[in-house]
MARDODO-217221 format. One line per field, with one value per residue (C-alpha): y, x, z; residue number from 1; residue in one letter. Coordinates in Angstrom, 3 decimals, decimal comma, always signed. Layout:
MARDODO-217221
py: (Y_...)
px: (X_...)
pz: (Z_...)
num: (NUM_...)
residu: (A_...)
//
This chain:
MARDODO-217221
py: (+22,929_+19,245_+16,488_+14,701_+13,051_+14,881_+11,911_+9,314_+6,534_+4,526_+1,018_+1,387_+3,552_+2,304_+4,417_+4,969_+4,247_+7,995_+9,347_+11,759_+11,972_+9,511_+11,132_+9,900_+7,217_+9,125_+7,163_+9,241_+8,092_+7,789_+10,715_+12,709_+16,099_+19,706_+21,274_+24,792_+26,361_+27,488_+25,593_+23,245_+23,262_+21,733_+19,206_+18,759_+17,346_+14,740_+13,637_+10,543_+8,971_+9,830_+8,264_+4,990_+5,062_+5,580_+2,496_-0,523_+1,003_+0,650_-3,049_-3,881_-5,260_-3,215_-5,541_-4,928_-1,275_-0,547_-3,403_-0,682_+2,690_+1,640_+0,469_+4,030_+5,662_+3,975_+1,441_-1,528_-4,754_-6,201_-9,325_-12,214_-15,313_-18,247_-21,295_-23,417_-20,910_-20,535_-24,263_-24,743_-22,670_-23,201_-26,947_-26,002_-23,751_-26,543_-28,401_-25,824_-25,156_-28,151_-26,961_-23,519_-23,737_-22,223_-22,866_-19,869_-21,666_-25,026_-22,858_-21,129_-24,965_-26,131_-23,050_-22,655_-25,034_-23,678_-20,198_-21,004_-23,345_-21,237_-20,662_-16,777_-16,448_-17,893_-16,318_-12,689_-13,529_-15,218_-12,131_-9,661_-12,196_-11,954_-16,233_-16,482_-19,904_-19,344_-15,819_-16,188_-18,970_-16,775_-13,991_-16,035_-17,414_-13,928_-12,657_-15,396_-14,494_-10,314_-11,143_-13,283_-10,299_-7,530_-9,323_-12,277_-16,423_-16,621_-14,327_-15,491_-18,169_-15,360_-11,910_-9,228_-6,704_-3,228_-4,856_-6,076_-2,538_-0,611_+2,734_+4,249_+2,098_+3,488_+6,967_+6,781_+5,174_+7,997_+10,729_+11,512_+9,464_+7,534_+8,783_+6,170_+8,471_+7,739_+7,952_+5,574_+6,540_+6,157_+2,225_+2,131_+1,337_+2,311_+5,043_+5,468_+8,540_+8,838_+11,980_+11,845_+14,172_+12,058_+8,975_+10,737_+11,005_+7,332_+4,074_+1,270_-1,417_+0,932_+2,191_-1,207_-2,440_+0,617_-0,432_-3,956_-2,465_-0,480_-2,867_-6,415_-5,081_-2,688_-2,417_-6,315_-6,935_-5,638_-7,944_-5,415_-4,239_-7,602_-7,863_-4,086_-3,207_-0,044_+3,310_+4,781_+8,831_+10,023_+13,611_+15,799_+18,092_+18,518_+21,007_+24,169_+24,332_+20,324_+19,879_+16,993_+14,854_+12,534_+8,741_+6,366_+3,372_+1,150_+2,308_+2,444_-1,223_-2,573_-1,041_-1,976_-5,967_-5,956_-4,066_-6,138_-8,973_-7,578_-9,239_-6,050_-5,049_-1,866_-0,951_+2,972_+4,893_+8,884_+10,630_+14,193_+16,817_+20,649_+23,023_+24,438_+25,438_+22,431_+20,004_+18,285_+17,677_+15,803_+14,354_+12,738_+11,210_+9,580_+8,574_+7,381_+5,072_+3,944_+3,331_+0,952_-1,180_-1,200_-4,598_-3,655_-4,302_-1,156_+0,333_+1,165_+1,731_+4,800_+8,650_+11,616_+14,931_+18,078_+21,872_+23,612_+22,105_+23,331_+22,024_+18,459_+18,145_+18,779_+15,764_+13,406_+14,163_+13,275_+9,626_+9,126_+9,984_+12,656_+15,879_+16,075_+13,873_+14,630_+15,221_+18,454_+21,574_+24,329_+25,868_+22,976_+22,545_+18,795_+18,634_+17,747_+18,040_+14,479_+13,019_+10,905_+9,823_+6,239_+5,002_+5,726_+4,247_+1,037_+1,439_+1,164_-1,516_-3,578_-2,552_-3,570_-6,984_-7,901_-7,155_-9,002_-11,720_-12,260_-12,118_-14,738_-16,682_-17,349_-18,525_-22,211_-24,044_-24,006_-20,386_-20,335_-22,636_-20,141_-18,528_-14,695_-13,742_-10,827_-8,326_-9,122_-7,479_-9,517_-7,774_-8,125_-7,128_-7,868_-7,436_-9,794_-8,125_-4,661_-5,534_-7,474_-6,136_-6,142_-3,874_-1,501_-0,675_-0,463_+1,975_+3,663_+3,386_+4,883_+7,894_+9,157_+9,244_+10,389_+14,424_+13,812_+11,432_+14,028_+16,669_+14,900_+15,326_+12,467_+11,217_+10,780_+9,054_+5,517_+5,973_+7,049_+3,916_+1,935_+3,039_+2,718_-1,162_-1,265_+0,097_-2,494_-4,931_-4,459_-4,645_-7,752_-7,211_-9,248_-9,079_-12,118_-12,189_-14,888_-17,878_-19,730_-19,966_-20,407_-20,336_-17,232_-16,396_-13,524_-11,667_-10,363_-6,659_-5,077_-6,143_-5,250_-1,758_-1,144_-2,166_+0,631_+3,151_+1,278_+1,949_+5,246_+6,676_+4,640_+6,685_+9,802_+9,619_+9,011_+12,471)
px: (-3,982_-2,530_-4,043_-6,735_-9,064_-9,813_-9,862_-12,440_-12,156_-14,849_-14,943_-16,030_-13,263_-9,932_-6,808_-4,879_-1,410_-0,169_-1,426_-4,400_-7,666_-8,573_-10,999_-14,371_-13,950_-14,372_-11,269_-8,874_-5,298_-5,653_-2,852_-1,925_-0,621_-0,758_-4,366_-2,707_-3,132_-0,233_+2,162_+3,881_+7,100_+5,571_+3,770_+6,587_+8,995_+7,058_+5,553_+8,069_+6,993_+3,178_+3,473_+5,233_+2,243_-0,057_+1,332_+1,082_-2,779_-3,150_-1,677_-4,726_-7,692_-10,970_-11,906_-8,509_-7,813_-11,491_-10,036_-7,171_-8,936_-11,194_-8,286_-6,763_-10,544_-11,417_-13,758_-11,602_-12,778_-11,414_-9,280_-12,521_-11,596_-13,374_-11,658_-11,903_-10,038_-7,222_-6,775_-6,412_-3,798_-2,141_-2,279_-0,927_+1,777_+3,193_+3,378_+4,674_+7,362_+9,677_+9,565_+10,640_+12,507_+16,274_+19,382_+17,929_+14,557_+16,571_+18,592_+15,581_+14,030_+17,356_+16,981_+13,277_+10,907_+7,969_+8,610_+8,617_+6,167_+3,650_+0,045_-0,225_+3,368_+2,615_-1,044_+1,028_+2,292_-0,757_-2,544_+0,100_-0,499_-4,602_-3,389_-1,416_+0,198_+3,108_+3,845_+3,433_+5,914_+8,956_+8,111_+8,598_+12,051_+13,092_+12,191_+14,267_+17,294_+17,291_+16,415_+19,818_+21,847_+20,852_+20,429_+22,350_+21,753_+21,608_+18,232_+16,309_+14,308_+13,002_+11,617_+13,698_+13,744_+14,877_+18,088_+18,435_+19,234_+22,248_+22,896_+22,283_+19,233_+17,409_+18,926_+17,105_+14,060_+13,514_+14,589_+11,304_+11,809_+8,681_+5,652_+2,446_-0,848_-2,653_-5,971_-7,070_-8,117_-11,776_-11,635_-10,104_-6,396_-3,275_-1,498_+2,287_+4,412_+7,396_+10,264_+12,752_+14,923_+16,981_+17,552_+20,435_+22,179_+21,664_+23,377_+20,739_+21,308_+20,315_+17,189_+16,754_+16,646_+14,686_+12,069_+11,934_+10,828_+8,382_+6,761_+6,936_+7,289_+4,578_+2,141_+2,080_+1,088_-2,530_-4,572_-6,587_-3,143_-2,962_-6,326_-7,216_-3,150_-1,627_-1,993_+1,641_+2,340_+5,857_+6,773_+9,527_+8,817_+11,979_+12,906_+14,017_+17,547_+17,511_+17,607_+16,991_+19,891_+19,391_+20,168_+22,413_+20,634_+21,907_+20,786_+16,888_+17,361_+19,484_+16,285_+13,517_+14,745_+14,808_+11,378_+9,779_+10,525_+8,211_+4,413_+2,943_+0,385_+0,290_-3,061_-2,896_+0,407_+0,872_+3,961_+3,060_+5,551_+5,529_+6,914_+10,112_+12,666_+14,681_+13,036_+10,599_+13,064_+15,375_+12,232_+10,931_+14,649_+14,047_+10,311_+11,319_+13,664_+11,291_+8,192_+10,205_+11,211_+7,665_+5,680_+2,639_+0,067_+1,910_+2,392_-0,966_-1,735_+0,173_-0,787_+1,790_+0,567_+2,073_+1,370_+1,275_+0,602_-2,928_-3,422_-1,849_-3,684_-7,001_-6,138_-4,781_-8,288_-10,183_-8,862_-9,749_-6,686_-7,594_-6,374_-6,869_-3,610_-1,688_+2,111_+2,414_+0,550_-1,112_+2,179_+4,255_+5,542_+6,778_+4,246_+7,161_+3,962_+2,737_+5,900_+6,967_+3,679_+3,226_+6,730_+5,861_+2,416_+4,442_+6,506_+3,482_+1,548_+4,939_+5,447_+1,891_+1,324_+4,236_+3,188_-0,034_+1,095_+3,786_+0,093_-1,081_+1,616_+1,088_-2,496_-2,778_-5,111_-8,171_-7,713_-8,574_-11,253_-13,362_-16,225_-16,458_-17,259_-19,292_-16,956_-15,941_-17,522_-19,759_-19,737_-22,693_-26,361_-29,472_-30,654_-28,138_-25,513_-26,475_-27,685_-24,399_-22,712_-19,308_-20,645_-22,469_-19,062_-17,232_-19,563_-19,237_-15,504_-15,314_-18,131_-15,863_-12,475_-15,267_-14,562_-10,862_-11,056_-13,005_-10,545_-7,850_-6,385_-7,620_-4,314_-3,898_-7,124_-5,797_-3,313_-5,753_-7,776_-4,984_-4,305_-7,999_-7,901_-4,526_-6,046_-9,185_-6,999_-5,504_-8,527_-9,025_-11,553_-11,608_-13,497_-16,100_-17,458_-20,048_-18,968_-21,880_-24,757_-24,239_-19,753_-18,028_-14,189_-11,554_-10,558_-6,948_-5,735_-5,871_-9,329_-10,469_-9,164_-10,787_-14,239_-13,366_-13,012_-16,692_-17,924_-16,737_-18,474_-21,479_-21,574_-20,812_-24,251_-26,446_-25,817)
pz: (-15,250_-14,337_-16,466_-15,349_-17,704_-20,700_-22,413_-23,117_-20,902_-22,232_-23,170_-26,542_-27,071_-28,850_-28,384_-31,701_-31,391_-32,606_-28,930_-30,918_-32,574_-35,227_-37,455_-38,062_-35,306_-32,021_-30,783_-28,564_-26,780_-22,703_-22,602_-19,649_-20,726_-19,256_-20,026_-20,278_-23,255_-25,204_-22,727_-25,250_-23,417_-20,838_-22,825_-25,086_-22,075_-21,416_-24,352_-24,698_-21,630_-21,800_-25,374_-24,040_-21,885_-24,240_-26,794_-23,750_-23,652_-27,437_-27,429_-24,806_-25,240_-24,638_-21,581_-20,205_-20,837_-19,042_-16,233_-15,934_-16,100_-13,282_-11,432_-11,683_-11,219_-8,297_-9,108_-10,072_-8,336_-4,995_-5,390_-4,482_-2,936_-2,223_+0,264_-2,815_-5,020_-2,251_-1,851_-5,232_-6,081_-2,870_-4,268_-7,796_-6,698_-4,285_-7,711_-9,451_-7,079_-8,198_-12,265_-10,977_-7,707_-7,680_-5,139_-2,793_-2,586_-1,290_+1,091_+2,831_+2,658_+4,766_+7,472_+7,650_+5,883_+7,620_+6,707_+2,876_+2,714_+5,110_+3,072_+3,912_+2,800_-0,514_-0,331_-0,989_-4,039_-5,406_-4,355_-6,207_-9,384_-8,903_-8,994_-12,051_-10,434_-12,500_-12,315_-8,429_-8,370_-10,455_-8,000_-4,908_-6,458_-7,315_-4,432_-2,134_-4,385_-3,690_-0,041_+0,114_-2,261_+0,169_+4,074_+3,537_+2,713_+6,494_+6,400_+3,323_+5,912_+8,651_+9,147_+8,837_+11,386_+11,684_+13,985_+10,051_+8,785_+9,005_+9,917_+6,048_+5,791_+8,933_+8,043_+4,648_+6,357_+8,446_+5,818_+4,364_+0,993_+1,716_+3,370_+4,223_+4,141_+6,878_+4,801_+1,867_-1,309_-2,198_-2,756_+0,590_-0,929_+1,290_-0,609_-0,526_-1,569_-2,446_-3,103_-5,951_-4,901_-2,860_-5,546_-6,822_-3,704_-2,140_-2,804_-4,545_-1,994_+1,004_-0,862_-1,419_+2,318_+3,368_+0,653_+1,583_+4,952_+4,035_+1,878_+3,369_+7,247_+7,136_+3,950_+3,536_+6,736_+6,223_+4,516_+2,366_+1,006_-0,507_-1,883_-2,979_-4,214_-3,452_-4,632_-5,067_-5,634_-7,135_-6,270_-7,642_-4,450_-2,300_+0,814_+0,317_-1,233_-2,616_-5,813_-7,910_-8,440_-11,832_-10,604_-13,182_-15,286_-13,349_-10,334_-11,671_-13,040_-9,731_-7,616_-9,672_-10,857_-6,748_-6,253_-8,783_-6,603_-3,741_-3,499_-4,241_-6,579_-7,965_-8,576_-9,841_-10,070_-10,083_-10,859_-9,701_-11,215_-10,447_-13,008_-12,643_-15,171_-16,507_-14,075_-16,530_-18,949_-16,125_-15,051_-18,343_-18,568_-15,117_-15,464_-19,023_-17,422_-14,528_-16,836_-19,255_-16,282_-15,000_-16,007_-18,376_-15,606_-13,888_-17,000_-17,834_-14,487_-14,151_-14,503_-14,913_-13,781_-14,479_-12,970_-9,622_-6,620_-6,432_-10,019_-9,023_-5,308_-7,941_-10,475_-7,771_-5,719_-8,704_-8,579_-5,030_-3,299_-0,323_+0,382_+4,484_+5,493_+1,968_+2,905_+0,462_+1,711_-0,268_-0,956_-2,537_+1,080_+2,406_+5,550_+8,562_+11,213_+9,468_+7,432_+10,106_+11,968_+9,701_+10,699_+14,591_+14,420_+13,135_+16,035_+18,667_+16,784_+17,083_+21,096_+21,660_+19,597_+21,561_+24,446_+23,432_+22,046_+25,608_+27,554_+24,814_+25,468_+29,282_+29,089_+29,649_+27,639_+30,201_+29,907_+25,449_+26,430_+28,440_+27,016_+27,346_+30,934_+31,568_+31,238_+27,666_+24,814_+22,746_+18,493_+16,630_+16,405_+19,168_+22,607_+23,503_+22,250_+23,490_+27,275_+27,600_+30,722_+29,212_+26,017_+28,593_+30,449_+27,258_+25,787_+29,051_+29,462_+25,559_+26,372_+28,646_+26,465_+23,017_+23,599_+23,721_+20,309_+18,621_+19,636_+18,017_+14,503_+11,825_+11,893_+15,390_+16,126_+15,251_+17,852_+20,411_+19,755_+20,267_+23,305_+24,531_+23,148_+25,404_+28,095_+27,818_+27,372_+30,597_+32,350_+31,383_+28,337_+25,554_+22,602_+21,045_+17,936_+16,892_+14,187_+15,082_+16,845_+20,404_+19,386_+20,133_+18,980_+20,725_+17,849_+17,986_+18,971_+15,680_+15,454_+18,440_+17,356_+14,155_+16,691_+18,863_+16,511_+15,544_+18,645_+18,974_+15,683_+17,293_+20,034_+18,591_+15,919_+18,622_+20,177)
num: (1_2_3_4_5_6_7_8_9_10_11_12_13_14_15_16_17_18_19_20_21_22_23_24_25_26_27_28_29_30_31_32_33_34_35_36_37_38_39_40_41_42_43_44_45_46_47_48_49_50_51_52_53_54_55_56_57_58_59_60_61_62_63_64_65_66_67_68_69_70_71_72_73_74_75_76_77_78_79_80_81_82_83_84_85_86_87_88_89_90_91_92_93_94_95_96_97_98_99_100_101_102_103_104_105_106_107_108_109_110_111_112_113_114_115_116_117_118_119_120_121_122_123_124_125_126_127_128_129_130_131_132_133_134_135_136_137_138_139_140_141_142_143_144_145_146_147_148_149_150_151_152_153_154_155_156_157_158_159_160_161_162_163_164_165_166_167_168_169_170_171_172_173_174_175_176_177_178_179_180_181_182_183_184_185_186_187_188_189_190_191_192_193_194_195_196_197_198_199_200_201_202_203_204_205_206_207_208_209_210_211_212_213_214_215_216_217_218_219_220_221_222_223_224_225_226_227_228_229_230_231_232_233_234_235_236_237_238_239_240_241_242_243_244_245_246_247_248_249_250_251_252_253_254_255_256_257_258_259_260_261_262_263_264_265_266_267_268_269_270_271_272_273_274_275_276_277_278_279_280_281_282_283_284_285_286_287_288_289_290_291_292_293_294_295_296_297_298_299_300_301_302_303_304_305_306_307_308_309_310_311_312_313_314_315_316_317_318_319_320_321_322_323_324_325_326_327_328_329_330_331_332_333_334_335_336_337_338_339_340_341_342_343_344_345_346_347_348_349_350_351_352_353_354_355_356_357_358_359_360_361_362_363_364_365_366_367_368_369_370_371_372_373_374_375_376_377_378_379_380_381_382_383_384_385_386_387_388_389_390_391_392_393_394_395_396_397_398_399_400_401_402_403_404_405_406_407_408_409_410_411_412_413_414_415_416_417_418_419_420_421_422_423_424_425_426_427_428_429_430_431_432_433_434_435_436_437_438_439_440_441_442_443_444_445_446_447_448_449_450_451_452_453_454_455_456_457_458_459_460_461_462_463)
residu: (X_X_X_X_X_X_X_X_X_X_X_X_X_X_X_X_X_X_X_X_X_X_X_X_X_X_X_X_X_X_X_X_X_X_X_X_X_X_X_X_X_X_X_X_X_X_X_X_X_X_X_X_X_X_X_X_X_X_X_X_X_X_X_X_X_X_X_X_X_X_X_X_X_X_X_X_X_X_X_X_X_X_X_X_X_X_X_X_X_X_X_X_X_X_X_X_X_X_X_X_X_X_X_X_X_X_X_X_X_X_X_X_X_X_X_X_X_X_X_X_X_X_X_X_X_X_X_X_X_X_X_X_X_X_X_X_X_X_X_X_X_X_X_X_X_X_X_X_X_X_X_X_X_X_X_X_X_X_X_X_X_X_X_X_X_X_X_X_X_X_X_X_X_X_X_X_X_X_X_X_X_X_X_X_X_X_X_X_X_X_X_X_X_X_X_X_X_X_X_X_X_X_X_X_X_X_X_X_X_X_X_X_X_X_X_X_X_X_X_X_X_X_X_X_X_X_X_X_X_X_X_X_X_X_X_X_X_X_X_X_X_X_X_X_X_X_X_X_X_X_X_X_X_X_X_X_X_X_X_X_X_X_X_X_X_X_X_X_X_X_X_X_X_X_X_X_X_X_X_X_X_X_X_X_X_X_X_X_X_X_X_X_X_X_X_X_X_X_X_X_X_X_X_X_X_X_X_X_X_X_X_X_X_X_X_X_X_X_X_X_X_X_X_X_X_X_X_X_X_X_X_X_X_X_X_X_X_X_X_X_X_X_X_X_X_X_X_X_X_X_X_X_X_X_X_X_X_X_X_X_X_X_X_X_X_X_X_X_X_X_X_X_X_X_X_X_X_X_X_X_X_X_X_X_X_X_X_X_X_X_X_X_X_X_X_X_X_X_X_X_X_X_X_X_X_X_X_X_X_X_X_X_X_X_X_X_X_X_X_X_X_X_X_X_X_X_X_X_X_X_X_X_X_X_X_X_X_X_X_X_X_X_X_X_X_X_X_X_X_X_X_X_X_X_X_X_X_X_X_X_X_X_X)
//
């Protein structure tokens, strides 16, 4: 069966640095090895790695090693900020800024001031560093310098856009090499896949571009990304008749020096690995190489898990990830009904804030001043609330679209309640929610979304 944890995660537990039982202390090593029995050449390929693993946890402290098996389990705490703590190390990193700034820092400052110096640009890397001033600082620098290597010194100071990628890029965006899963894992963390088969077989600087995509363009733009992390799965699963295809060093150190350099935090990592002959052993060689390059936050963070697919689905779903949307069926298969689904959603969110934020732009100032009319929807609790005539249609306009959201396939359902916002939108809805008493505020389109799909399950229990 695929590890799991037959260990002893506890916190009074200290790992011993050989990776097994210390006798007479009821200490055991945090490693992840194949539970069957008599299988030692499976355990035996990736010993190496699981032991490199298995040392970073032995050099932790107990208050940090439980910090990182809860992080991997599930029930590692959300990143808590106060408006004090934000200003503060907004405040310190400005001052920090001139001790660590570099030539591609003073370049973006030339094109673009505002876009360097704006708060919820910096907040990303302070959230990635859980505000380690410093560290969020040399990540920032780093990351202006591969953002010049790979688009250019004339794009360090704006957003890139998929105009930004070339032909290769958007070929390996679209290739299957990354998959977003449309469901979160138990602490409600976005979970990201990804297939080694193709490393081999792609040039660094396009996997490069393609990642920076993925990451900054899509994941980063969701604030609970920031403050939960990221859930990432590694799988040596391929389509029929592709087979693995060992990438150089230099390739894994050209990728991850530039990866490293993304805002991201990485808050449990699997590396999922079904057993084939002579696979494993190519595989430890590549995770080897990946793990050293990892910082030891990540480090410790991360899981290998070895067996059949049925044995793997059953250790990933006891850390939280689910099974429903998972992008490998039953049958070791690469799910093509789902693979491409997060890419278009990201596609339609960016057609309709667009298309909401062209509407935005055309109201005149009188216009933001109004307070919601009657056929807005006020959120929040009460009579009020509830006998609202803009609520009463909306639950009405939703009852009649329920039976066709119900219908539709977990996955899909976002979509639909896009489309129903859209459609509100249209009509002229807008949606309030209370600051203070007696002061209502429009919230924006993805807001109003996530209240739909609210309302919806609202509707739905009282039936």
């Amino acid at each position: 069966m695929a590890s799991s944890n037959q260990y002893n995660e506890s916190s009074s537990c200290r790992p011993c640095k050989s990776g097994r039982h210390q006798p007479g202390t009821g200490q055991t090593v945090p490693i992840m090895r194949n539970r069957q029995s008599g299988n030692h050449d499976v355990h035996n390929a990736m010993k190496p790695t699981e032991e490199m693993i298995a040392s970073e946890l032995y050099k932790l402290s107990v208050q940090e090693r439980v910090k990182a098996f809860d992080d991997v389990h599930c029930v590692g705490e959300e990143l808590r900020e106060s408006s004090e703590m934000i200003q503060k190390s907004l405040a310190v990193f400005k001052e920090t800024i001139n001790k660590e700034r570099n030539i591609f820092y003073d370049i973006a400052m030339t094109q673009n001031r505002a876009y360097v110096e704006d708060p919820s640009f910096r907040l990303k890397f302070l959230r990635a560093n859980r505000h380690n001033v410093g560290k969020s600082v040399r990540q920032m620098m780093s990351f202006l310098k591969e953002k010049a290597t790979y688009f250019g010194n004339d794009k360090i100071a704006r957003d890139i856009t998929l105009d930004d990628l070339n032909e290769a890029d958007k070929s390996l965006l679209l290739s299957g090499f990354y998959h977003i899963q449309e469901e979160r894992d138990r602490a409600g963390r976005a979970i990201i896949h990804w297939f080694g088969s193709m490393l081999g077989r792609v040039r660094p600087e396009n996997l490069i571009r393609a990642a920076y995509f993925v990451w900054i363009n899509i994941l980063l733009q969701e604030l609970t990304v920031q403050t939960k992390g990221v859930v990432t799965v590694y799988h040596n699963a391929s389509r029929t008749g592709v087979d693995f295809v060992m990438p150089g060093v230099n390739f894994i150190m050209t990728v991850s020096n530039a990866t490293a350099s993304f805002p991201v935090r990485f808050s449990s990592m699997h590396y999922c690995l079904q057993t084939t002959e002579g696979n494993l052993v190519l595989n430890n060689s590549f995770l080897g190489a990946v793990v050293k390059t990892l910082p030891v936050y990540s480090k410790v963070r991360s899981r290998i898990h070895v067996g059949s697919i049925v044995e793997l689905q059953y250790a990933l779903r006891s850390h939280g990830i689910p099974m429903d949307t998972f992008p490998v069926d039953i049958d070791g298969n690469i799910r093509d009904d789902i693979f491409y689904v997060w890419f278009h959603k990201h596609q339609l969110e960016q057609n309709i804030a667009s298309t909401v934020s062209e509407a935005k732009s055309l109201r005149t100032k009188e216009d933001e001043a109004l307070a919601p009319t009657k056929t807005d929807v006020l959120l929040g609790r009460g009579r009020v609330t509830q006998s609202w005539p803009g609520n009463i249609k909306c639950r009405e306009f939703l009852e009649k679209h329920r039976s066709e959201y119900d219908k539709l396939p977990r996955n899909e359902r976002k979509k639909k309640a896009m489309e129903l916002t859209q459609e509100l939108g249209a009509k002229g809805v807008r949606f309030f929610e209370q600051t203070e008493p007696g002061e209502w505020v429009e919230i924006d389109f993805f807001e109003a979304t996530k209240k739909v799909i609210q309302l919806i399950r609202t509707l739905r229990k009282k039936k």
